[in-house]
PyMOL commands that place a pseudoatom at each C-alpha (Angstrom):
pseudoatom trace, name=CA, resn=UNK, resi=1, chain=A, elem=C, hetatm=0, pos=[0.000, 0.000, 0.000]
pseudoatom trace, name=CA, resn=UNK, resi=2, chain=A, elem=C, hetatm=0, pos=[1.139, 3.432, -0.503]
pseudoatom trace, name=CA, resn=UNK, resi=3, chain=A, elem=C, hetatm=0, pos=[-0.154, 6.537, 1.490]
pseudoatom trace, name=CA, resn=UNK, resi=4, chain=A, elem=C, hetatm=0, pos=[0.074, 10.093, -0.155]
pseudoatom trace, name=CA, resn=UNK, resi=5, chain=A, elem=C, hetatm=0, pos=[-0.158, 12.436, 2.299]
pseudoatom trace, name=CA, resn=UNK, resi=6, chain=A, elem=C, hetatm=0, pos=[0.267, 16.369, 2.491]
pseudoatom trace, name=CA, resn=UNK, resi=7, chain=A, elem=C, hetatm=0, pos=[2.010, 18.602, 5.065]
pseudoatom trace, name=CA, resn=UNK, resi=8, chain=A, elem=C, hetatm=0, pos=[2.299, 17.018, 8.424]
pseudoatom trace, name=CA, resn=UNK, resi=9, chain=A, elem=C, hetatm=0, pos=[2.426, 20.438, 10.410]
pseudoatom trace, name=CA, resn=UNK, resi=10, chain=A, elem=C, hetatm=0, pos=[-0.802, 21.661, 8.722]
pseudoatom trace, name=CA, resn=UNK, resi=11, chain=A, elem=C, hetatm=0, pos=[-2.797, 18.677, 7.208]
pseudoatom trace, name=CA, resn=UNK, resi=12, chain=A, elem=C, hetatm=0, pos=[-5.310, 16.767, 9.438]
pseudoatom trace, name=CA, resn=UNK, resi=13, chain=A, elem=C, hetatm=0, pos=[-6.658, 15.103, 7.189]
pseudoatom trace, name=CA, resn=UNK, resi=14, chain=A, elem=C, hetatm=0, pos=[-3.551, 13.354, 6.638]
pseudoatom trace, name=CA, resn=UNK, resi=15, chain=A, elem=C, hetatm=0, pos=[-3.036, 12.703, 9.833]
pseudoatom trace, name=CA, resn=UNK, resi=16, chain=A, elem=C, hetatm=0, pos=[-6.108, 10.822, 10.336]
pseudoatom trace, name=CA, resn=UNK, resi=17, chain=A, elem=C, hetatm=0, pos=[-5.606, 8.189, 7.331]
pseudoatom trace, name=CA, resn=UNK, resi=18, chain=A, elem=C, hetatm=0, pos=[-1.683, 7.720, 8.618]
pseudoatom trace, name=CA, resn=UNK, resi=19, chain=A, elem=C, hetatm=0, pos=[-2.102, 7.393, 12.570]
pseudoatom trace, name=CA, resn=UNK, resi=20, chain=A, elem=C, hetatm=0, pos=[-3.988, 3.767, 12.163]
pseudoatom trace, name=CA, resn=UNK, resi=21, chain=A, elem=C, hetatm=0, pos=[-2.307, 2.543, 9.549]
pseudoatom trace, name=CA, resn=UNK, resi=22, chain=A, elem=C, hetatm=0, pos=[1.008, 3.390, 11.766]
pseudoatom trace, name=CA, resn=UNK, resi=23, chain=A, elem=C, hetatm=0, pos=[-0.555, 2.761, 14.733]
pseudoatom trace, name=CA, resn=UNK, resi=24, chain=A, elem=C, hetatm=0, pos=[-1.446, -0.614, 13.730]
pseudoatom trace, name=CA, resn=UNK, resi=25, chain=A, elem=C, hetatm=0, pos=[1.930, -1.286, 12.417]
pseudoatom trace, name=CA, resn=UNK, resi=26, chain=A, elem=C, hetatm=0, pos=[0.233, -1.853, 8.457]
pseudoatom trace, name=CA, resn=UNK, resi=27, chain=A, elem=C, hetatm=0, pos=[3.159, -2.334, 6.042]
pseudoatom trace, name=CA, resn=UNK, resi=28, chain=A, elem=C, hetatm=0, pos=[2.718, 0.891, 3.493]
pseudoatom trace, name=CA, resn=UNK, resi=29, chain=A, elem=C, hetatm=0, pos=[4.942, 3.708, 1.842]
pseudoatom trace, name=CA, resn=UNK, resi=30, chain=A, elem=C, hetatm=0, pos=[4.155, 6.840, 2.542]
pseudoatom trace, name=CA, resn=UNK, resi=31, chain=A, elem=C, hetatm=0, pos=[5.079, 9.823, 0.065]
pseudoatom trace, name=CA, resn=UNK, resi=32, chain=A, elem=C, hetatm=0, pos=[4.587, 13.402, 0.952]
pseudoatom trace, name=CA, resn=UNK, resi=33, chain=A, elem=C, hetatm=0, pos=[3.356, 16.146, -1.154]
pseudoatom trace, name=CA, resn=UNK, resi=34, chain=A, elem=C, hetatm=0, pos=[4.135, 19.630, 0.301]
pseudoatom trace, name=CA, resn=UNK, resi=35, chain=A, elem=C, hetatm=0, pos=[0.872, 21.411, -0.457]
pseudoatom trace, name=CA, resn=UNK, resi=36, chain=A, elem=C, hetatm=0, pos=[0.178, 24.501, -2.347]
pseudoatom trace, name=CA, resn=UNK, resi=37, chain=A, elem=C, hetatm=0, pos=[3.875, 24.258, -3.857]
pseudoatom trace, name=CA, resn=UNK, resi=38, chain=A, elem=C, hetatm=0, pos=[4.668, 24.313, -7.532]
pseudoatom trace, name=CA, resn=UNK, resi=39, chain=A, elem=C, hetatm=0, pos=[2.901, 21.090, -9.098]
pseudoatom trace, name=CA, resn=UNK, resi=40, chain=A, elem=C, hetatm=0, pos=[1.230, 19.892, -6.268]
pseudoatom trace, name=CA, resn=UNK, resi=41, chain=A, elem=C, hetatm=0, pos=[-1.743, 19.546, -7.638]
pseudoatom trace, name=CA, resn=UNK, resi=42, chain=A, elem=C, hetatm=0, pos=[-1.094, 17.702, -10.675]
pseudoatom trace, name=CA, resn=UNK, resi=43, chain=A, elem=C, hetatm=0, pos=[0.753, 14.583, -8.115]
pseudoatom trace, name=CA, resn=UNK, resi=44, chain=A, elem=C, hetatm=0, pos=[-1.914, 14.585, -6.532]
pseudoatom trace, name=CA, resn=UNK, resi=45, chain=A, elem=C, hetatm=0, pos=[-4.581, 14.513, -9.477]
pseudoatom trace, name=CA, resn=UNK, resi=46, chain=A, elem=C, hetatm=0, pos=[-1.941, 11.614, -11.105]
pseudoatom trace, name=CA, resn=UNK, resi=47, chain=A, elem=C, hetatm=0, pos=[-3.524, 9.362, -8.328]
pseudoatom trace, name=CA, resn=UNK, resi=48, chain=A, elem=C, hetatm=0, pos=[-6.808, 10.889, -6.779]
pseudoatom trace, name=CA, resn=UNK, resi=49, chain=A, elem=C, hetatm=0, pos=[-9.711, 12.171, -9.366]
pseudoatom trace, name=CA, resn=UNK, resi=50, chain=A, elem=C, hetatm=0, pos=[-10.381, 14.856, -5.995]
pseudoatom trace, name=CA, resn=UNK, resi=51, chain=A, elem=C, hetatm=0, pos=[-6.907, 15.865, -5.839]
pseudoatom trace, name=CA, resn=UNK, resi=52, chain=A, elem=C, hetatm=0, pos=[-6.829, 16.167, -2.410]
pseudoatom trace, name=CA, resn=UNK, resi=53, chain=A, elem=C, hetatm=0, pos=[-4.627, 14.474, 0.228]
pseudoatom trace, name=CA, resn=UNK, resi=54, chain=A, elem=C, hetatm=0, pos=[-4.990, 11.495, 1.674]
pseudoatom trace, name=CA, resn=UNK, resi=55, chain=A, elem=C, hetatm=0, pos=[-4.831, 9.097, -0.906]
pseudoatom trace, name=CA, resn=UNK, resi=56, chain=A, elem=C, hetatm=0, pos=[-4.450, 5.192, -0.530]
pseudoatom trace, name=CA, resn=UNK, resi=57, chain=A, elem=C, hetatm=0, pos=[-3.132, 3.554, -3.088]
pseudoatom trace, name=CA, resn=UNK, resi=58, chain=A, elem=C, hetatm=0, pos=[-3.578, -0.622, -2.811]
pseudoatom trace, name=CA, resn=UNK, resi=59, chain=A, elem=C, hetatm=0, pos=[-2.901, -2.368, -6.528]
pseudoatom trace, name=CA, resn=UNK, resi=60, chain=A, elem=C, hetatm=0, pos=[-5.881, -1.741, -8.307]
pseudoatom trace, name=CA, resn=UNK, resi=61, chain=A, elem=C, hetatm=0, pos=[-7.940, 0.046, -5.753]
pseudoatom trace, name=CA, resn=UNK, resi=62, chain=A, elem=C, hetatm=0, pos=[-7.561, 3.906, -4.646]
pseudoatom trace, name=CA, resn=UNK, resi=63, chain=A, elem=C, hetatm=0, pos=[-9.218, 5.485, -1.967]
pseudoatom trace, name=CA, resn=UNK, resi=64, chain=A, elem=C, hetatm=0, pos=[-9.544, 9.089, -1.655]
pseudoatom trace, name=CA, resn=UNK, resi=65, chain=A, elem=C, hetatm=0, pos=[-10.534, 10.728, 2.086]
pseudoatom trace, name=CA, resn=UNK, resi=66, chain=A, elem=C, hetatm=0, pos=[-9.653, 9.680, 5.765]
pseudoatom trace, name=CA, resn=UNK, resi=67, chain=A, elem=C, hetatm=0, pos=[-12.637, 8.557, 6.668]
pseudoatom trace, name=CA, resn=UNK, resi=68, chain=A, elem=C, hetatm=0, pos=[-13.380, 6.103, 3.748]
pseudoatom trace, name=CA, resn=UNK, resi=69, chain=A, elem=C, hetatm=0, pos=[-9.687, 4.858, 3.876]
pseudoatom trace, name=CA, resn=UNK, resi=70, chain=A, elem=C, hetatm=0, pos=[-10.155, 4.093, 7.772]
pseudoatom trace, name=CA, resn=UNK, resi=71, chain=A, elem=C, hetatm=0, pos=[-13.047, 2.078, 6.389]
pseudoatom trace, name=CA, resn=UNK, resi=72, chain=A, elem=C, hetatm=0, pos=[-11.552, 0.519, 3.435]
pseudoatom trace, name=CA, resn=UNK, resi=73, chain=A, elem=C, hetatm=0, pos=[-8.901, -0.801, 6.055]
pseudoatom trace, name=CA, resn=UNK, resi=74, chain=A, elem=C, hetatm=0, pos=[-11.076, -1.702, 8.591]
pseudoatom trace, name=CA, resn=UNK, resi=75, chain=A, elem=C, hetatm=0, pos=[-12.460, -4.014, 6.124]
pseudoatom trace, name=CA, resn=UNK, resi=76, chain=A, elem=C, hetatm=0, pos=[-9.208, -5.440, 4.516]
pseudoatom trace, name=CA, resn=UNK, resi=77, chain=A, elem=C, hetatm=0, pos=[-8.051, -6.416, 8.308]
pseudoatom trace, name=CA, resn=UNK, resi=78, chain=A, elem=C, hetatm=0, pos=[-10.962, -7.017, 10.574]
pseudoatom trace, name=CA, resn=UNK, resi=79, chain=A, elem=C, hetatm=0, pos=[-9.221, -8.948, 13.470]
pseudoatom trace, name=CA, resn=UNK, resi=80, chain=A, elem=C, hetatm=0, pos=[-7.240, -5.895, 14.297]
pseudoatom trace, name=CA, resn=UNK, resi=81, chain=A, elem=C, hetatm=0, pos=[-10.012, -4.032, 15.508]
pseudoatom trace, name=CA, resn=UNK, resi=82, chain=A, elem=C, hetatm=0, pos=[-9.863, -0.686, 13.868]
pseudoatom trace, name=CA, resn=UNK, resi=83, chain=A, elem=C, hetatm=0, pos=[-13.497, -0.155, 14.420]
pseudoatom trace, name=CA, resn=UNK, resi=84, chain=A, elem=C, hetatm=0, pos=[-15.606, -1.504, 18.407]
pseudoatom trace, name=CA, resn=UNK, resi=85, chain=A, elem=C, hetatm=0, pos=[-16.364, -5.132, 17.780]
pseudoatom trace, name=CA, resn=UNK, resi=86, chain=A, elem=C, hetatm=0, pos=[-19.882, -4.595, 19.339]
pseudoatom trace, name=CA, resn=UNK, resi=87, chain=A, elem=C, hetatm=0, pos=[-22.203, -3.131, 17.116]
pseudoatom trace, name=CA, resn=UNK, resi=88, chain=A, elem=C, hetatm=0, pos=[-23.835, -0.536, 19.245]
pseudoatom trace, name=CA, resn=UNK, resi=89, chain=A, elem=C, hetatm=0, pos=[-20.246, 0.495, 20.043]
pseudoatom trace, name=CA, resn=UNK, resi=90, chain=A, elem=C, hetatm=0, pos=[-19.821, 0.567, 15.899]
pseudoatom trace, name=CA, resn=UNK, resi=91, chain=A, elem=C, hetatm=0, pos=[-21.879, 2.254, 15.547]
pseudoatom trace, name=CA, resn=UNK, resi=92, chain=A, elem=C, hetatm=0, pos=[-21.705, 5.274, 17.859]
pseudoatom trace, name=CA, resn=UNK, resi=93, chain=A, elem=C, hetatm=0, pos=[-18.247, 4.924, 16.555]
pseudoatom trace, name=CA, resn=UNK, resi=94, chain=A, elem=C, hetatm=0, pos=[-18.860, 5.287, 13.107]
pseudoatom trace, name=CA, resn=UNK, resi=95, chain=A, elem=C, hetatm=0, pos=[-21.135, 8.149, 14.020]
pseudoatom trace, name=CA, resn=UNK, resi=96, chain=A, elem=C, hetatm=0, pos=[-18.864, 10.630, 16.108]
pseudoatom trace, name=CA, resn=UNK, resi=97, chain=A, elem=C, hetatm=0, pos=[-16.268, 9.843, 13.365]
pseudoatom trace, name=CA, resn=UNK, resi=98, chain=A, elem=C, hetatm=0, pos=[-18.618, 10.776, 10.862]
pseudoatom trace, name=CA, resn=UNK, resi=99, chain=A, elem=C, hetatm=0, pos=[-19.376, 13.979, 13.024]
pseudoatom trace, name=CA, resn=UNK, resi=100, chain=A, elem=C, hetatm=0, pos=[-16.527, 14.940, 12.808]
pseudoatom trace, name=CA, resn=UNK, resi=101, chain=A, elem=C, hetatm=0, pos=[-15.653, 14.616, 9.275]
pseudoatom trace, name=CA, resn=UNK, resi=102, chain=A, elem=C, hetatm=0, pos=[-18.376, 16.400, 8.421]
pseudoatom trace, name=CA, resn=UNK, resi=103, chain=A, elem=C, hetatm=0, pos=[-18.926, 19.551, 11.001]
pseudoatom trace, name=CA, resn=UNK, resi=104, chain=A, elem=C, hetatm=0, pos=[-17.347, 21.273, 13.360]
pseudoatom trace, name=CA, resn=UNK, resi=105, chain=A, elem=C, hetatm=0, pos=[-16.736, 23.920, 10.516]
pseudoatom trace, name=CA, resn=UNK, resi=106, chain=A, elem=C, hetatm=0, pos=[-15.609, 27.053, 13.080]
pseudoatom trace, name=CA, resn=UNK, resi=107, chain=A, elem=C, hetatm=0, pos=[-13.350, 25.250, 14.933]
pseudoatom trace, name=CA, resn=UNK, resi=108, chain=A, elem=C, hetatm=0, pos=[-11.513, 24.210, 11.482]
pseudoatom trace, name=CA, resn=UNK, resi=109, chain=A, elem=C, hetatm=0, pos=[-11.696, 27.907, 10.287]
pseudoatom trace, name=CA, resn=UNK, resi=110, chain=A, elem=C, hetatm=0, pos=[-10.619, 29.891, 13.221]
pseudoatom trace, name=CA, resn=UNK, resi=111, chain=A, elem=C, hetatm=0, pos=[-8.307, 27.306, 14.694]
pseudoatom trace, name=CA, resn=UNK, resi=112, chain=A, elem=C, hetatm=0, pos=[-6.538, 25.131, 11.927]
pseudoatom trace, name=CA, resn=UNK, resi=113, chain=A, elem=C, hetatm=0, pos=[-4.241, 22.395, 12.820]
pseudoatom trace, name=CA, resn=UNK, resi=114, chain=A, elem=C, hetatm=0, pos=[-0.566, 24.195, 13.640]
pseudoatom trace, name=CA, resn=UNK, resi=115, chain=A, elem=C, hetatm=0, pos=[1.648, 21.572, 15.742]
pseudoatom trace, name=CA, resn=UNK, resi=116, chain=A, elem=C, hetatm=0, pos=[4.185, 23.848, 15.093]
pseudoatom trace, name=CA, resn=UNK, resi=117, chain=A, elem=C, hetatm=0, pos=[2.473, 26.845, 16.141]
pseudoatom trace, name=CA, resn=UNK, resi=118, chain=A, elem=C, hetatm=0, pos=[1.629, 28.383, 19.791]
pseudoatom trace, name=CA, resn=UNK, resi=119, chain=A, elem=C, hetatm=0, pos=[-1.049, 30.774, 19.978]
pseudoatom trace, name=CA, resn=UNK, resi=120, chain=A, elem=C, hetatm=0, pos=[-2.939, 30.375, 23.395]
pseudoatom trace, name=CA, resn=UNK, resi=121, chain=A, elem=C, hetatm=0, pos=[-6.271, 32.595, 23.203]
pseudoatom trace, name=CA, resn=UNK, resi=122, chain=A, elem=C, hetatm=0, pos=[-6.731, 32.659, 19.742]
pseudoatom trace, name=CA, resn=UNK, resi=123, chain=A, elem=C, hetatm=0, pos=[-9.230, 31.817, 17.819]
pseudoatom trace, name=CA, resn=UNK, resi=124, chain=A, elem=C, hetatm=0, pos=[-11.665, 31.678, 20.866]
pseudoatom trace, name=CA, resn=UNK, resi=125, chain=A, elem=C, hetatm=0, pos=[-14.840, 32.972, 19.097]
pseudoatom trace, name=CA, resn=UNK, resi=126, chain=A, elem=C, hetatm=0, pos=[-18.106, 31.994, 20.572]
pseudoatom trace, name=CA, resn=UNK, resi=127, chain=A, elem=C, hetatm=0, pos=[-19.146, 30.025, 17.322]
pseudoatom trace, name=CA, resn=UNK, resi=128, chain=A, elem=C, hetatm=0, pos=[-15.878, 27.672, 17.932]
pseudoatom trace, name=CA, resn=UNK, resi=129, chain=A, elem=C, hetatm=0, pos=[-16.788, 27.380, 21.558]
pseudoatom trace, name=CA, resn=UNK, resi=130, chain=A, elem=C, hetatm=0, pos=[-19.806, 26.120, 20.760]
pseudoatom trace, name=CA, resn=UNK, resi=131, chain=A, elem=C, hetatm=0, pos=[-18.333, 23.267, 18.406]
pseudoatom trace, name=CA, resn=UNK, resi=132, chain=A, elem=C, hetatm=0, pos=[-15.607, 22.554, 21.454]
pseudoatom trace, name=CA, resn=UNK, resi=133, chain=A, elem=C, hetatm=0, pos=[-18.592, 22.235, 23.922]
pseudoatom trace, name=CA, resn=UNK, resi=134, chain=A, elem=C, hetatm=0, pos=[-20.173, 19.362, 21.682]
pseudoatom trace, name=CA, resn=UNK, resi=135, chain=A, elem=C, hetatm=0, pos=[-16.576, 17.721, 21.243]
pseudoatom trace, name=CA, resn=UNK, resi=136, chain=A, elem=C, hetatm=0, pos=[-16.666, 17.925, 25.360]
pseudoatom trace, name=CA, resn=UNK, resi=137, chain=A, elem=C, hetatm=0, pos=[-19.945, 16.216, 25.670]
pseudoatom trace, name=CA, resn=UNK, resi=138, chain=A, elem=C, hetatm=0, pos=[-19.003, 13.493, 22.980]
pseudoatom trace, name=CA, resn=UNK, resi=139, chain=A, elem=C, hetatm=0, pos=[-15.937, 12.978, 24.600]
pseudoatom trace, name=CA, resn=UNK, resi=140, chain=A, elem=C, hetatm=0, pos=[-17.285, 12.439, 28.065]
pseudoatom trace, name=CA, resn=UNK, resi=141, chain=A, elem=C, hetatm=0, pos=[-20.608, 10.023, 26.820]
pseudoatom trace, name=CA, resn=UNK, resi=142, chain=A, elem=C, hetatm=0, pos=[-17.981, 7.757, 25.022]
pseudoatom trace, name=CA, resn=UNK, resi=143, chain=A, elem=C, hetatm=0, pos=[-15.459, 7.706, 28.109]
pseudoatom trace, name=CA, resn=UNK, resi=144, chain=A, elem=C, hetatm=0, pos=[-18.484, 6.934, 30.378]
pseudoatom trace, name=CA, resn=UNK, resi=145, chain=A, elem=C, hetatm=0, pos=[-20.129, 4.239, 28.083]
pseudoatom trace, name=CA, resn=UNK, resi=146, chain=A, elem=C, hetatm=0, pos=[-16.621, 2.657, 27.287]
pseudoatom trace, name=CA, resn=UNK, resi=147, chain=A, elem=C, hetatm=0, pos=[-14.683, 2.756, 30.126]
pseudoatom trace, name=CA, resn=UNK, resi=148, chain=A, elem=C, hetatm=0, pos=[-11.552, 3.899, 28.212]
pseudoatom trace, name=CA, resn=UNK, resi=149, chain=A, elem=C, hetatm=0, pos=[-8.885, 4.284, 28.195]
pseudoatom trace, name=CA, resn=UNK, resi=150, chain=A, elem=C, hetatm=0, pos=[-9.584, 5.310, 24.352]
pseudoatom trace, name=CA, resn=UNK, resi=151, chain=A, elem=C, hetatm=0, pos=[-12.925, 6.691, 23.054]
pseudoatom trace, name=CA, resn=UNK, resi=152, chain=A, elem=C, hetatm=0, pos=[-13.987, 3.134, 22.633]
pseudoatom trace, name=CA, resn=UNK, resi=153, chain=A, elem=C, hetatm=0, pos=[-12.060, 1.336, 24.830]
pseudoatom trace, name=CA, resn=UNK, resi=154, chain=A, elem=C, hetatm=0, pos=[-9.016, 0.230, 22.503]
pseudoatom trace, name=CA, resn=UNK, resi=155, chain=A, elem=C, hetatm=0, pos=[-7.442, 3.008, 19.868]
pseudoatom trace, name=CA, resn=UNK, resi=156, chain=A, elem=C, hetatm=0, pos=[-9.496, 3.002, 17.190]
pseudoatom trace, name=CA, resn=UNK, resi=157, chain=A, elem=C, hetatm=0, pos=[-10.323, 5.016, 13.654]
pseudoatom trace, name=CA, resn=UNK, resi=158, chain=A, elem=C, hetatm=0, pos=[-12.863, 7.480, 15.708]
pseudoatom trace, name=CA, resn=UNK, resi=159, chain=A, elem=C, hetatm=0, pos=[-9.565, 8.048, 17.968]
pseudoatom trace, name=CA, resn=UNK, resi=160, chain=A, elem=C, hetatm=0, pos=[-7.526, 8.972, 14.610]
pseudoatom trace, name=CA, resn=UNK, resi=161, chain=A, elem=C, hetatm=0, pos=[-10.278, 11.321, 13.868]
pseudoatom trace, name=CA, resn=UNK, resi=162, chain=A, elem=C, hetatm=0, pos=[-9.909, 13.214, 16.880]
pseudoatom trace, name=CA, resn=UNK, resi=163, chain=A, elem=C, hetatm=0, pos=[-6.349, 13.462, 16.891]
pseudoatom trace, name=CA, resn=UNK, resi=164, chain=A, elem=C, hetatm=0, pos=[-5.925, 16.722, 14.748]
pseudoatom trace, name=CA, resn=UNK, resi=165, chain=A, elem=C, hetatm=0, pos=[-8.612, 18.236, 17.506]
pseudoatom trace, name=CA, resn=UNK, resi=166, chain=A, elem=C, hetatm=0, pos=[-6.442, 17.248, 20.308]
pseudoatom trace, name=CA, resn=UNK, resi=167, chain=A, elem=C, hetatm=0, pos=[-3.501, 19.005, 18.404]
pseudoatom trace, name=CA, resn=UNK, resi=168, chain=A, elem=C, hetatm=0, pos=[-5.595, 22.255, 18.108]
pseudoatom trace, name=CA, resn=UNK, resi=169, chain=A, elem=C, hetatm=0, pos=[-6.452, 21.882, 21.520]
pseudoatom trace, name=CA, resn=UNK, resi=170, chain=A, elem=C, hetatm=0, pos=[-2.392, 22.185, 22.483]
pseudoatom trace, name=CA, resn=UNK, resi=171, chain=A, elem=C, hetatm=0, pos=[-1.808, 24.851, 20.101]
pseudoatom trace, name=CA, resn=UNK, resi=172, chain=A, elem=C, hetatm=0, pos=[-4.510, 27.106, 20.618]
pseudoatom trace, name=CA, resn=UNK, resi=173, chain=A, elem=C, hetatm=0, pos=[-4.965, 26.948, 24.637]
pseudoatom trace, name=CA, resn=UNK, resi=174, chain=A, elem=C, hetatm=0, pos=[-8.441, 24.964, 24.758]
pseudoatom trace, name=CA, resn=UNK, resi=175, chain=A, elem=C, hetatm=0, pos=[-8.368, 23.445, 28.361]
pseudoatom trace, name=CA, resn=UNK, resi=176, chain=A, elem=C, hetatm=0, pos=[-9.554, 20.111, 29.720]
pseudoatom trace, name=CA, resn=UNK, resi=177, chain=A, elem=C, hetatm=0, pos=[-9.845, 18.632, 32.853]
pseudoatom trace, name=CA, resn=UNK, resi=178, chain=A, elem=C, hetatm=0, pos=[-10.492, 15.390, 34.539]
pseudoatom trace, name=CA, resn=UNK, resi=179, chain=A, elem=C, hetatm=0, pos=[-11.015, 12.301, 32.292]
pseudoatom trace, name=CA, resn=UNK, resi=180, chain=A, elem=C, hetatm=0, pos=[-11.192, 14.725, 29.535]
pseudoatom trace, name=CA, resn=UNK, resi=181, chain=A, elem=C, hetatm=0, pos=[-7.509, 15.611, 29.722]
pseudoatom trace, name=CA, resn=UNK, resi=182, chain=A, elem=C, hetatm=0, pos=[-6.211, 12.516, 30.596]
pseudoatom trace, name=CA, resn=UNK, resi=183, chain=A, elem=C, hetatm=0, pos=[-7.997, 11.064, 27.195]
pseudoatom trace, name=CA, resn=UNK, resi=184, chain=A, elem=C, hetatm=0, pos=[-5.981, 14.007, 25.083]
pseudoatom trace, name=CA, resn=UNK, resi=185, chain=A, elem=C, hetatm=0, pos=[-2.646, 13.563, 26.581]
pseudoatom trace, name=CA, resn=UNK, resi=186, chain=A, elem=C, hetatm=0, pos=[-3.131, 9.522, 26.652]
pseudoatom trace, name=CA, resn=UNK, resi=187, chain=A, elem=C, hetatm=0, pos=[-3.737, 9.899, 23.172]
pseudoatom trace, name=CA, resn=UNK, resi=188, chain=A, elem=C, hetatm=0, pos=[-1.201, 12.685, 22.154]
pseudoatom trace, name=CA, resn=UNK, resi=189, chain=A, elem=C, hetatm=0, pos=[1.242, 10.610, 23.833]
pseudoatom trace, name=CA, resn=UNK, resi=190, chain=A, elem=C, hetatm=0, pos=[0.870, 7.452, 21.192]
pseudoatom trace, name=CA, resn=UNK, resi=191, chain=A, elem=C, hetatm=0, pos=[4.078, 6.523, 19.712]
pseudoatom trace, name=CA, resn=UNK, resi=192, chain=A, elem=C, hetatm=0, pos=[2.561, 7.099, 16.413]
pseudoatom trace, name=CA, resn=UNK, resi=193, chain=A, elem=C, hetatm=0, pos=[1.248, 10.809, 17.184]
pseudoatom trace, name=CA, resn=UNK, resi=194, chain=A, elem=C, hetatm=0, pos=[4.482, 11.463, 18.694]
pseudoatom trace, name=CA, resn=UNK, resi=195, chain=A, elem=C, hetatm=0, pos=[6.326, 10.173, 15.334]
pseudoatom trace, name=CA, resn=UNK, resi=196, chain=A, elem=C, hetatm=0, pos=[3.833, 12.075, 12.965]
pseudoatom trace, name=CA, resn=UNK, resi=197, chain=A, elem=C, hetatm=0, pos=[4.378, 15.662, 15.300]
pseudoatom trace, name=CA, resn=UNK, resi=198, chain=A, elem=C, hetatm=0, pos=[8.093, 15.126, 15.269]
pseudoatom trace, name=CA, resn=UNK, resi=199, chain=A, elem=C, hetatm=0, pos=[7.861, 14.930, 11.303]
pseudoatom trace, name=CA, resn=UNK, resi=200, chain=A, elem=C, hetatm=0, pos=[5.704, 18.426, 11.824]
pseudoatom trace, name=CA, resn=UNK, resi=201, chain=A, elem=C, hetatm=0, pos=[8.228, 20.119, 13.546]
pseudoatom trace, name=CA, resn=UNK, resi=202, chain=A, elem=C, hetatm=0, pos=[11.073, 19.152, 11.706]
pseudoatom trace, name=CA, resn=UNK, resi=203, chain=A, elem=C, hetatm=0, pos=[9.243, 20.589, 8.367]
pseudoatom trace, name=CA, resn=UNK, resi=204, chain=A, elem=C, hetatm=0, pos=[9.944, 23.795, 7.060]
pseudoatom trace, name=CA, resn=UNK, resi=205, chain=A, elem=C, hetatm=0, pos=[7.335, 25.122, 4.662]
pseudoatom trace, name=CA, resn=UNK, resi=206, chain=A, elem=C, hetatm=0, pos=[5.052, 27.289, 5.640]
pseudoatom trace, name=CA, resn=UNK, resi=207, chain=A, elem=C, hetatm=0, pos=[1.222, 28.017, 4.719]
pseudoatom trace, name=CA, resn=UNK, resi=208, chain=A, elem=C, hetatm=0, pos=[-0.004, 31.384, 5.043]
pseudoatom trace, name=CA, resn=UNK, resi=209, chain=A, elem=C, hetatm=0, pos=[-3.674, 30.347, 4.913]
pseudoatom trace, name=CA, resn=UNK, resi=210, chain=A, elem=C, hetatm=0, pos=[-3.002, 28.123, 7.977]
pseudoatom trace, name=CA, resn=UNK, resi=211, chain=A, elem=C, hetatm=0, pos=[-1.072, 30.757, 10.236]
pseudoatom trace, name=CA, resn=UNK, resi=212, chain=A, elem=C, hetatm=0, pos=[-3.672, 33.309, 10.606]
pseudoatom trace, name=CA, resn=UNK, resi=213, chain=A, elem=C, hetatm=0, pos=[-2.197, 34.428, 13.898]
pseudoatom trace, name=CA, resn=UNK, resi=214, chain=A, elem=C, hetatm=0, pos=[1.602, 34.629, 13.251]
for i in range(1, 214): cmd.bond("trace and resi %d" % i, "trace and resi %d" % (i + 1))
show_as sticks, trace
zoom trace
């Protein structure tokens, strides 16, 4: 398998395609397109008909967007458990990831994903505190339903979708307490998230559209 993925500093979506295929030790190349450079667009259209990042690439088959790939995979290994084995759990899975994927448009706007960045206070409009107070609640329902230590118990794809959030979290001073807190730093503390934020900071392009408070 081969993974395309874009800037590690700045792309989440990346991020959430690589973490469980790294986290679950899947054998894959990975190859990096620095977005917004000089023919990035055209690698990425070479393999993707959206020309976005992430892209798997497996033989024959391509899969464009995190989400899908975390379900493409989840189906080409089922015994590793990438998704609860209990339905109900599934499911609620499947449907914060999905949440995710498709909302929580202010936070995204007024606090993109910066692991490089440091910028406590910003981007604290009352629109984006809104979408953290649902991530909160969702948080806390799966903890208490699941027992932890992850979302669902064991890591899982909803955990990789929540990863870039935990990052914003850091950069952008959101605070968290309790079992809340001890969720984001068990999870920022994976060796995988550790290994994909130590590519981050040793990048060194630079995205204006992502640093709207440098």
């Amino acid at each position: 398998m081969r993974l395309i993925v874009g800037n590690k500093n700045y792309s989440s979506w990346s991020m959430r395609a690589w973490l469980p295929m790294r986290h679950f030790g899947l054998p894959f190349e990975e190859e990096r397109v620095a977005l917004f450079e000089s023919g990035y667009k055209e690698r990425i259209l070479a393999v993707s008909p959206a020309g976005k990042v992430p892209v798997l690439v497996d033989g024959a088959v391509t899969v464009w967007d995190s989400l899908a790939i975390g379900e493409y995979l989840a189906d080409k290994y089922p015994t590793l458990g990438l998704w609860p084995g209990d339905p109900a759990q599934r499911a609620a899975a499947r449907s914060v990831s999905a949440e995710m994927h498709a909302g929580f448009a202010r936070l995204r706007t007024h606090m993109p994903m910066n692991i490089r960045g440091s910028y406590p206070g910003q981007g604290h409009t009352a629109d984006v505190a809104a979408d953290i107070a649902r991530i909160r609640v969702s948080w806390a329902q799966c903890l208490a339903c699941s027992g932890g230590p992850f979302l669902f118990g064991e890591f899982s794809v909803a955990d990789a979708m929540y990863a870039p959030v935990v990052s914003r979290f850091r950069t952008y001073g959101v605070g968290l307490d309790g079992a809340l807190a001890a969720y984001a730093d068990r999870l920022w503390q994976l060796p995988a998230v550790q290994e994909w934020c130590a590519a981050a900071l040793a990048e060194t392009e630079r995205i204006d559209d992502y640093e709207p408070y440098r």
